[in-house]
N, C-alpha and C positions, 0 to 999 in steps of 0.2 A: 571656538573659544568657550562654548555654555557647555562644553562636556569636559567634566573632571579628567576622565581617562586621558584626555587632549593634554589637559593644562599639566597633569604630573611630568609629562615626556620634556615639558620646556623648564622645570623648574630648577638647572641645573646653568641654563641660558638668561634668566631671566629673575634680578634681585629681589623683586617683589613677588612673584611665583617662589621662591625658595622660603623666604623668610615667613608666608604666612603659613598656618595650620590647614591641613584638609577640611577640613569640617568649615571654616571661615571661608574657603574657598567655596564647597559647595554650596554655602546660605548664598554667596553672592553670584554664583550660574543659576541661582533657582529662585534669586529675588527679582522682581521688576522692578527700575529705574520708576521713583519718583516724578521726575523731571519727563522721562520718557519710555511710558510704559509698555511698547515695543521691544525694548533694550532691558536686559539684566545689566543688575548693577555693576557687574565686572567689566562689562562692555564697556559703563558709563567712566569708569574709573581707567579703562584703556587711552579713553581720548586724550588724556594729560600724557599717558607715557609716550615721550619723544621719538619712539621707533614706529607703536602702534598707532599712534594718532596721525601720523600723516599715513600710512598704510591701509587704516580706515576711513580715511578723506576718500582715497584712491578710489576703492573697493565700495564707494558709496556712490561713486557719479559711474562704475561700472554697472553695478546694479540697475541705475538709473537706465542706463544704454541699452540693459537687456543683454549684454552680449559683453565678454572680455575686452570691451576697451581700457585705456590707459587715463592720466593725467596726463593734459596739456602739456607744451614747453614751457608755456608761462608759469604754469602750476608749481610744476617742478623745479624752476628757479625759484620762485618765491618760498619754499619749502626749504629748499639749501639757503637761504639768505636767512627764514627766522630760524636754523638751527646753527648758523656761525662756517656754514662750510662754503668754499669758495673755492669755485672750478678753476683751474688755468686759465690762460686767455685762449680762443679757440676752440672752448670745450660746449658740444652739445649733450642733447638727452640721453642719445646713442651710446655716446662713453661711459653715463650712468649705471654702473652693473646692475644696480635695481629693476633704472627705467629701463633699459635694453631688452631685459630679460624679460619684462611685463610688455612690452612694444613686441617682441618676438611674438608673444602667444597670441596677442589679440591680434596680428598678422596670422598666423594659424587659426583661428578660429574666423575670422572673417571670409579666408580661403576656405575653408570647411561649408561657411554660411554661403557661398558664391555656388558650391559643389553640391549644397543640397539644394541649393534652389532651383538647377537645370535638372536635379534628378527630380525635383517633384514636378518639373514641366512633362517631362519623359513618363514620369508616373501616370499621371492625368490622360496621358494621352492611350496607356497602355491598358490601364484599367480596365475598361470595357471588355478587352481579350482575356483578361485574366481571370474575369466577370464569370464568363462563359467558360473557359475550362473549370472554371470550378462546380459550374451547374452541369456539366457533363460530367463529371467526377463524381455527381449522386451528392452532395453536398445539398441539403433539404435547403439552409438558410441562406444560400446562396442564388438557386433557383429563380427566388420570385426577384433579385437585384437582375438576373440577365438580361431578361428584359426590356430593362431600363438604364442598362449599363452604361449606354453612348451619353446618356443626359448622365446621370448621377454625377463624372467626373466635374462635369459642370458645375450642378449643384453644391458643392462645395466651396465654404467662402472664401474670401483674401483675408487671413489670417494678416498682422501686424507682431504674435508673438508668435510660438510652436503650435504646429499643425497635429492636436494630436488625431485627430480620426484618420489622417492620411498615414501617420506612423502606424496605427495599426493597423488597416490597409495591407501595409506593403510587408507587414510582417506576418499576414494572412498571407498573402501573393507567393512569399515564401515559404510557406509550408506545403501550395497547394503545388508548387512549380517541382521540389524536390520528393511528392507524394508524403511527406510524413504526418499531411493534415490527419488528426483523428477524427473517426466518426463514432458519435454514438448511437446506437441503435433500444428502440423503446421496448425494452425487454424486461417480461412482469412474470416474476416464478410463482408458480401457483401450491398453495402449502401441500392440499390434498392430490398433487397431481406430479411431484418432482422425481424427477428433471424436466418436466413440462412446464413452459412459459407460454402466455400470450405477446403479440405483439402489440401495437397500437391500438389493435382493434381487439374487443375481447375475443372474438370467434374463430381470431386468427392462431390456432396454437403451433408451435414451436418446439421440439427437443432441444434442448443447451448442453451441450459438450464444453465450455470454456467455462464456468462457474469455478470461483472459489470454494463456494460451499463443499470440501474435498469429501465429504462424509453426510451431508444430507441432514446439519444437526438443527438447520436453522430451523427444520420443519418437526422434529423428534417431537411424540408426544408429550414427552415426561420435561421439558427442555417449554411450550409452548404452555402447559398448564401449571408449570412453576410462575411459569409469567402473567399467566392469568391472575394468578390468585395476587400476584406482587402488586399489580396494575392494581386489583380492587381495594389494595390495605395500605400501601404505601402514594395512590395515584402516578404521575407521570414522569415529573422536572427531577431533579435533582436538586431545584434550591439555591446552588450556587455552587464556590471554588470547592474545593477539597476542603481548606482551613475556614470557610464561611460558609457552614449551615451543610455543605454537599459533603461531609463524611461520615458516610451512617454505615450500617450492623452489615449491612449486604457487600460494601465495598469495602470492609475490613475481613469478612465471610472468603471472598473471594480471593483479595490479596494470598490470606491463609493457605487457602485450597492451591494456590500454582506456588508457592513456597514448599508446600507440600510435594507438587506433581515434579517438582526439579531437585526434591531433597536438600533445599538451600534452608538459611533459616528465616530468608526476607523474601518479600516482592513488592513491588508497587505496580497500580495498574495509570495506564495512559488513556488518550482520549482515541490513539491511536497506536501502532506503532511506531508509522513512519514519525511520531511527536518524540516515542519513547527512543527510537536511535537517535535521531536528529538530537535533543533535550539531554541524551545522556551523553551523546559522546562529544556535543559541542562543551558541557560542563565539564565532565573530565578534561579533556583538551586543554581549557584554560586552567583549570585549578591547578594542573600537578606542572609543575614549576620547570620548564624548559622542555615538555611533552613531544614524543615524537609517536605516531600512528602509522604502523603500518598496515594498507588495506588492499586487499585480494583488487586486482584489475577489474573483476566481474562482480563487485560489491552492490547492492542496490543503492538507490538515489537517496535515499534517507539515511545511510549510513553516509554518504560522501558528504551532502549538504551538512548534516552534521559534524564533521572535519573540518570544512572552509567556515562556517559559523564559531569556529575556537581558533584562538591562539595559538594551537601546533601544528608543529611541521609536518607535512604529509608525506611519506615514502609509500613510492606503488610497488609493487610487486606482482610477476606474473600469476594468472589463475594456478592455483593449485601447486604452483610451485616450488618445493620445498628447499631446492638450492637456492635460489632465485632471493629466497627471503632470509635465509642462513645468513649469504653477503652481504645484504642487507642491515642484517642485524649486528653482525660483528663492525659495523664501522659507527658503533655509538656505545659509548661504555657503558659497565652494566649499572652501575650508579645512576643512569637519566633513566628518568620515568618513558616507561615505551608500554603501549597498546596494540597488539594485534587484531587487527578484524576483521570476520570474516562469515562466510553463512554454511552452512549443514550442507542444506540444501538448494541451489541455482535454478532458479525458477523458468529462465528461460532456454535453458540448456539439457536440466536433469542432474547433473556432476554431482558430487559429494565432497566434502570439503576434508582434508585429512584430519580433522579434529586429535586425533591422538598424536599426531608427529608434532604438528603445532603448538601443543601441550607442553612435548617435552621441550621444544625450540626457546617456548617463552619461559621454563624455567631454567633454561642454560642460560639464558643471557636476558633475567630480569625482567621481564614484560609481564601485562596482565593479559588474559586472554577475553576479548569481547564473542560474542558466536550467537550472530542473528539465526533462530529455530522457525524462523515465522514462516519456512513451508515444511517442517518436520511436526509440530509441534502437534497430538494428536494422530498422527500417521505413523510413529514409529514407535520401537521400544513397547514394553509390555504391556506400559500402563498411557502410553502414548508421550511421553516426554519428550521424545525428539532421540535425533540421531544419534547423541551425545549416549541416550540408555540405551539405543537398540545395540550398540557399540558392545554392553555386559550386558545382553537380552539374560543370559539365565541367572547370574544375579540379581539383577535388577526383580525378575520376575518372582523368585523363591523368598526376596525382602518384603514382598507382597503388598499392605499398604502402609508400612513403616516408615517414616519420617524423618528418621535418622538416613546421614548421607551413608554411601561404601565405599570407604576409603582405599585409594587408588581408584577408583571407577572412572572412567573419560569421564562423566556427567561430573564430578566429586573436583578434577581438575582444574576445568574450566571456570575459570573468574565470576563472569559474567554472561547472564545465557538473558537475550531478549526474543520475545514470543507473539505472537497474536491470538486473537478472540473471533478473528474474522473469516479467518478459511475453515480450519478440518471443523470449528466449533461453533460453525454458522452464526455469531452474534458481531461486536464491534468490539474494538477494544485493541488495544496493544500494554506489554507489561516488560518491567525487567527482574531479573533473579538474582540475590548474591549475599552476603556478606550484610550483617544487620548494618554496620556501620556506612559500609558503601551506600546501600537503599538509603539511609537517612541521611548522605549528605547529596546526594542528588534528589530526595523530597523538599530538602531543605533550599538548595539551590538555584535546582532547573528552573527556569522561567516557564516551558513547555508544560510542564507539573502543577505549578503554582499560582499562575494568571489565567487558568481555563476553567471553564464551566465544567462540572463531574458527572459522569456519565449517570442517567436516570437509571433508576434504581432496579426497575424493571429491565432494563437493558443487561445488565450486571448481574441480575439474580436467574437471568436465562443463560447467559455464561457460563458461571458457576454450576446451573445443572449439568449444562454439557460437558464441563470439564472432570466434574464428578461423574457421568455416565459415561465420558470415554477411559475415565481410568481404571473404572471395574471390567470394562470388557470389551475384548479385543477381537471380537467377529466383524466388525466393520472394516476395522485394517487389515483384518486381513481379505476380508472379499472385494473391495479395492482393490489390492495388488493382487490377488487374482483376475479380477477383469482387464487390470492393465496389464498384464503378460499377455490375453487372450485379444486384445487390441494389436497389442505390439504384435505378435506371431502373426495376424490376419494380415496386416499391414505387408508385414514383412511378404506373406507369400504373392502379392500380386507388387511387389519391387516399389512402394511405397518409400519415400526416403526420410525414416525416421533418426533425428537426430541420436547415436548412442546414448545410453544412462541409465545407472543401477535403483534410479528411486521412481519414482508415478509418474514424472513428467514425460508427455510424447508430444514432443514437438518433430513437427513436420514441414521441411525447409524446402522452400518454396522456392527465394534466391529473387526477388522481386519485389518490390513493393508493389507495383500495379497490380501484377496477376495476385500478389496474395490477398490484396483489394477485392479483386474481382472474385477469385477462388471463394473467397468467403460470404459476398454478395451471393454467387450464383448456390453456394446449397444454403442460404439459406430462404432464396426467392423460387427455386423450384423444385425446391427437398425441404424445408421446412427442419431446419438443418441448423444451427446459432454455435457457428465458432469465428471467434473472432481471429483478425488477421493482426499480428503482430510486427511493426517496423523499426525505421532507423526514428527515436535515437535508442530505446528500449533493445534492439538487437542494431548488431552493423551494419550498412549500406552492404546488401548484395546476401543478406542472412535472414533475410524474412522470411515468416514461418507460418504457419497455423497451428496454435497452441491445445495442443484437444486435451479437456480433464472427464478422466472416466471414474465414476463414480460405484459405492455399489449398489446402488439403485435405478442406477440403467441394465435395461432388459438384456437378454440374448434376442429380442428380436430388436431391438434399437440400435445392437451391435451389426448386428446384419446390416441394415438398413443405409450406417454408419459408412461401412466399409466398401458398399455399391455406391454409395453419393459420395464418395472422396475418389474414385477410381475414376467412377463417370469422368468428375471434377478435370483430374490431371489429365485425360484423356483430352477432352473437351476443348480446355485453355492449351495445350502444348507444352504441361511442367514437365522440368526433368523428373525422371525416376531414375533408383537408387544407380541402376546401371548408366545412365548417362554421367553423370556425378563424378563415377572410377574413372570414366573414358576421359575428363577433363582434369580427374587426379584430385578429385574431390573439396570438399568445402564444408566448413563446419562443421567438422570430425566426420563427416559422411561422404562412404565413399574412397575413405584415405586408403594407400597404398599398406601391405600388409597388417591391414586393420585386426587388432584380435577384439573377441567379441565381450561384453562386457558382462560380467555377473549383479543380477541384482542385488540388491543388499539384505533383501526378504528371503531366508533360506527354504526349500522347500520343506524342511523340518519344520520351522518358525510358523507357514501358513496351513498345517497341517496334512500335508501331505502324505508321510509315513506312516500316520494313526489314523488317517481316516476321517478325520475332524474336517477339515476344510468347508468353509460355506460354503453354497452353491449358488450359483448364479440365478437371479430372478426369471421368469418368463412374465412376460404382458398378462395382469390381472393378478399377479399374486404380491401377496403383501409383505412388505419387509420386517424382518425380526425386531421385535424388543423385546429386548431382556430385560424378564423382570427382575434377575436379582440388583442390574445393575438402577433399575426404576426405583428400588427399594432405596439403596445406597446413596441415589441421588437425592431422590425424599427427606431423607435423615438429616439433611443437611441442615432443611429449613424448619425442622421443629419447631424451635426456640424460638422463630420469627411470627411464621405462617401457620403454626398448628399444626398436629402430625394427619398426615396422608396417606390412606391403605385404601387397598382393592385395586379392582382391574383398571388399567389403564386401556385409552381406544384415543383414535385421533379424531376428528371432526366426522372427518368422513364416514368414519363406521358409527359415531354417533346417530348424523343423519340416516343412515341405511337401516338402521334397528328403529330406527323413530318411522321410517315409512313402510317397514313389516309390520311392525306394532300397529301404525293405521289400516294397514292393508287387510290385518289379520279382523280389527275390529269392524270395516265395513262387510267383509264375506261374512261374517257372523251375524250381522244388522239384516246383512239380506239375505240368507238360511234361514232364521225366524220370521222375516218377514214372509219369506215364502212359504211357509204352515210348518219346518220345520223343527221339532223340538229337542233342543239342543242336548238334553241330559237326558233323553231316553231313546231317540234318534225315531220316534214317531211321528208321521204325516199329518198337517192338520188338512183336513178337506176343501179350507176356504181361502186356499193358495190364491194369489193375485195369481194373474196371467204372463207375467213375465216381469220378473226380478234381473236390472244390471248387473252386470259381473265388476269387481275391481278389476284396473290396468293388472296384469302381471308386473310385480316388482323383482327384479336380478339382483340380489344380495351377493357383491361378491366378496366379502369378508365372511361368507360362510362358503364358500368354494376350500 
């Protein structure tokens, strides 16, 4: 009853719900009862109406009980006596349609309360066992309960209401019974050293194959001293919401810049993305007036939760399926508002989303189009905008940094394009793109948008450089997808089973949740090895995989290394490879019968192949490209803010290395003089000390 949205549904049932004003209605859901400040006054004003008032007698000695009981026989006669109603002779509570029907549940719920209380006898007793698999399972927090698991059950009290530590318990016990408990592992990327991570221990270092970071930008130096300087001028917080104090020059900077990078004329930036799909499409959903969404089967979780969090109707549709959602769509006229949604890129598979058929689907039969970029965005297309521009790579690329959209372009089609800040562009952040008017009524709207703290300013202004460094130049994506070809091919030749797919993703189907547990424990406890094992509910029961992201700043000898500790690996545990897979008639597209093979979506033109352009792959010790023009172009951005920035750019690392040359150079010099000899004519003085130390030799490998 104290929620408006409640009371409007009855007000067609209920004389007093009709005749008042909304507004009158809301003062009194959101005033507190005089008499009983527990109670809004609508409550209080319930108690007189002859239906509600014995209804909330009821519903107040249930409370009381804890548990769905009913009113008394006596109750319930006295209640028909002062309302004038007068049962037959013979009649009990049973015949009561009210009572009957309130007597039935709290009979169900009593049976429910009987059913969990031998499961929690059953529980207590199992505990202990469940204790220990899960400390055999590698489960750290679980370990030191083994132990003590036979007592623990014990220690737990006689509850009188709901047991909750035992409900979580048994909703751990399920996780760890069906394997899809996650583990986190304490894994710390080192700026000067990436893809190298330590583990818990600093000494302990690590290669990472599973990182989002798709591009290495978290660490970029022009990306890390944008942020320095923001930290020192702007400090840390953000301040507050977007509309209180937290909307400044750098998150309106940014907005700009990905309204830019998608040729739209709006953006707004999120705290996330999964905030920005959830927030946008739960808004949409309810605003547009009988909304129906239809969403790709293999949609992520923040797009779905955002569906179920609105008012519309949800139609599924098969992945990629273009008939699938044709039939779909013709059985709703073109007149209701309908949503398409759907991602570029499929993170746990590789697939590509048909973006152009789609296009034209939702303008045959009225729909908007939604198209999550957030593993494109960065990675493809020229200037990095995702799928949607690699789609008219040489338009796109000949518009160069034009602002204006290209009309007809997939990019230009598509409605609605949401993005992230967290993978190819190593910071945080999630965004959407579209239509000034769209952007301003889901700023206006969203709750996701509008009740959250804004990103620190410095978070945002390291963003924005990235996003500006990846749009000037396109040598990272592409020696990316060169490394991933030269993964996938290595894979391939010792019968590795890599899921098909034409974009970066190389997942590797395991078909187990244990072994892919274990597959992934064992390189990274005796290979020094960090890819993480992916399960049910994230892929299907019986589709578990090891997700490897190859980056371009993994070495060719990393790739070696890479390709002998996953070999060992399947070896070792007993996975199938690619040839067992056929002989079973395959599973998750690996394996299938007359498989044809799949073309990447990166042409060997696009990665420079034909002209000779192509990067090259790093070896161990050499340092990765920045480009200064694109250093320059980032720079420019923060003029206005920061003060303008020229000269050579270096990262920490070659900082320190020129700082301990420079020492090195001045102590051989301190002890050449000191030893008689004179520096500007190269003459011996005779009263040389007896023995001058030498400096350590220092290895500068930034002059290599």
């Amino acid at each position: 009853m104290d929620k408006l949205s409640s009371l409007t549904r009855f007000k067609a049932a209920c004389p007093y719900l009709h005749r008042t004003k909304s507004s009158t209605l809301r003062t009194l859901c959101t005033s507190a009862s005089p008499r009983f400040p527990s109670l809004s006054v609508l409550t209080e004003k319930a108690t007189n109406c002859p239906v509600m008032g014995p209804a909330l007698t009821t519903r107040s000695k249930q409370i009381v009980a804890g548990y769905a009981s009913v009113a008394g026989n006596a109750d319930v006669e006295q209640i028909h006596k002062q309302k004038g109603v007068f049962p037959p002779p013979g009649a009990t509570v049973e015949m009561c349609p009210h009572a009957s029907a309130a007597r039935a549940a709290a009979r169900t719920a009593e049976e429910l309360a009987a059913a969990a209380a031998k499961k929690k006898a059953a529980q207590h007793a199992g505990r202990a066992t469940s204790s220990k698999e899960a400390a055999a399972a590698g489960c750290p927090f679980h370990k030191a309960a083994a132990s003590t698991a036979s007592t623990s059950a014990q220690a737990i009290p006689d509850h009188t209401g709901f047991n909750y530590e035992q409900f979580f318990v048994t909703e751990l016990d399920k996780k760890h019974k069906d394997k899809s408990y996650r583990y986190f592992n304490n894994i710390n990327r080192l700026a000067e050293k990436f893809p190298v991570a330590h583990t818990h221990s600093v000494k302990e270092e690590v290669e990472v194959w599973c990182a989002n970071d798709y591009l290495g930008m978290g660490n970029n130096p022009v990306v890390l001293e944008t942020m320095h300087r923001t930290l020192d001028k702007y400090g840390h917080g953000a301040g507050g919401t977007r509309n209180i104090a937290g909307n400044g020059a750098m998150h309106l900077g940014l907005e700009r810049e990905l309204a830019a990078l998608h040729r739209k004329p709006a953006a707004l930036v999120f705290s996330s993305c999964y905030v920005a799909n959830d927030a946008t499409l739960s808004t949409l959903g309810t605003k547009l007036p009988g909304c129906v969404i239809f969403s790709d089967r293999m949609n992520h979780a923040s797009m779905i939760q955002g569906m179920r969090h609105s008012t519309a109707k949800r139609v599924i549709f098969e992945h990629n399926d273009l008939v699938d959602l044709e039939n779909k769509l013709k059985q709703y006229p073109k007149e209701t508002p309908k949503i398409i949604a759907f991602e570029s890129v499929y993170s746990m598979c590789g697939s590509i989303g048909p973006i152009k058929e789609i296009c034209d689907l939702a303008e045959q039969y009225g729909a908007l189009t939604f198209l999550d970029e957030v593993h494109a965005v960065g990675l493809y297309g020229p200037r990095g905008a995702g799928v949607a521009e690699h789609l008219d790579y040489e338009a796109h690329r000949a518009a160069g940094r034009s602002v204006e959209p290209i009309k007809g372009s997939v990019m230009d089609r598509v409605d609605i394009i949401t993005g992230t800040l967290g993978k190819a562009y190593g910071a945080v952040g999630g965004y959407i793109a579209g239509s000034d008017d769209f952007v301003d009524m889901i700023r206006s709207y969203a709750p996701g948008f509008i009740f959250t703290t804004s990103l620190p300013p410095v978070v945002v202004a390291g963003a924005s450089a990235s996003v500006a460094y990846q749009t000037e130049y396109v040598g990272d994506r592409q020696l990316k997808q060169v490394n991933v070809r030269e993964v996938k091919r290595r894979f391939a030749e010792i019968d590795i089973p890599v899921v098909p797919g034409p974009s970066h993703i190389v997942p590797v189907l395991v078909g187990d949740a244990a072994l892919a547990k274990a597959a992934s424990d064992k390189l990274l406890s005796e290979h020094n090895i960090y890819v993480q094992s992916i399960n049910y509910p994230t892929v299907a029961v019986g589709e578990e995989r090891l997700r490897i992201t190859v980056t371009p700043r993994h070495t060719l000898e990393q790739m070696d290394k890479l390709i002998r500790a996953v070999d060992q690996t399947f070896t070792e545990l007993g996975i199938n490879r690619l040839e067992d897979w056929k002989a079973v008639g395959g599973r998750a597209s690996v394996g299938l019968p007359g498989q044809v093979p799949v073309e990447p979506i990166w042409t060997d033109e696009q990665l420079g192949f034909a002209d000779g352009t192509t990067p090259k792959t790093l070896r161990n010790g050499a340092r990765p490209v920045v480009d200064m023009q694109a250093v320059e172009v980032s720079r420019s951005r923060f003029n206005h803010l920061l003060g303008p920035k020229t000269g050579p750019i270096s990262s920490k690392r070659e900082q320190n290395e020129t700082e301990k040359l420079l020492e090195a150079t001045r102590i051989l010099e301190a002890a050449l003089v000191n030893g008689g000899l004179n520096l500007k004519t190269g003459a011996a003085h005779y009263n040389a000390i007896d023995s001058v130390p030498m400096p350590t030799p220092v290895t500068v490998a930034a002059a290599a």
